[in-house]
C-alpha positions, 0 to 999 in steps of 0.5 A: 201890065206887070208889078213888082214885089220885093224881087218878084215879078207879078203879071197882072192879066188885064182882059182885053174886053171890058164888062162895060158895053159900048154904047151906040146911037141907039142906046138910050137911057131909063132913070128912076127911083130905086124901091124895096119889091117883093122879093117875087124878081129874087125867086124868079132869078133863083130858078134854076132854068132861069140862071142857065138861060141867062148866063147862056144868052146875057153872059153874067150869072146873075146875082140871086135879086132885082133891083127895082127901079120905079121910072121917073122920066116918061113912060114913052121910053118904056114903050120903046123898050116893050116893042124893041128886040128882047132876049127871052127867057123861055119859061118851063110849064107853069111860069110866065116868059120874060124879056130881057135887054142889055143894058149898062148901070150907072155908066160902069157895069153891065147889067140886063132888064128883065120886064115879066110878061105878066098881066097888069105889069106895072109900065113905069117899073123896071127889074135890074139884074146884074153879075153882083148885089147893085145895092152893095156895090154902089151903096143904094137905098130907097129912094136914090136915083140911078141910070140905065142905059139900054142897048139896042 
């Protein structure tokens, strides 16, 4: 693509690949309310090996925060995602594993979930990290619903 400009010839660099993932037939789609967490997804995702490791096997650094959405459809989608294929991110001494899966926000932006592998995790919650701030770009506040499409 090229643009002018008062006689100057602009190229525009259009990448060849999108940061939209290609859906498949085994994609499927978790919906549910967004709430405020307790920051814990925000130090975890700060962490140094964490950022490495994610960058290195999602692709996208990830920006410093989760979004929480708590699932409003049925919980048979979630134990779907449990037993599917992850991407682990392996934890140093002292800290427990999490599992990640692609996924794609609200149709648009690619983006992974991280389910931590502790005790009592919360089956009907799910961490959305994702390249930039979620909330800002797509002007969310408690209690929206939104849409993730998981990429198997």
């Amino acid at each position: 693509m090229e643009l002018y400009k008062k006689g100057l010839k602009l190229v525009l660099y259009v990448p060849k690949t999108s940061t939209k993932p290609q859906h498949s037939s085994k994609s499927f789609q978790l919906r549910g309310k967004v709430f405020s967490g307790s920051g814990e997804g925000a130090k975890f995702i700060e962490l140094s090996w964490v950022r490495k490791q994610i960058a290195e096997k999602l692709g996208f650094v990830p920006y410093p925060g989760t979004l929480n959405i708590k699932l409003t459809e049925s919980i048979a989608k979630f134990k779907l995602l449990k037993k599917a294929k992850a991407i682990e991110i392996l934890p140093v001494e002292g800290f427990y594993r999490g599992r990640c899966f692609n996924a794609c926000f609200m149709n648009t932006l690619k983006c992974a979930i991280v389910i931590p592998e502790v005790e009592n995790y919360p089956e009907d919650i799910i961490e959305v990290i994702a390249p930039i701030d979620l909330r800002e770009k797509f002007k969310l506040k408690d209690g929206d619903i939104v849409d993730v499409q998981i990429m198997r």
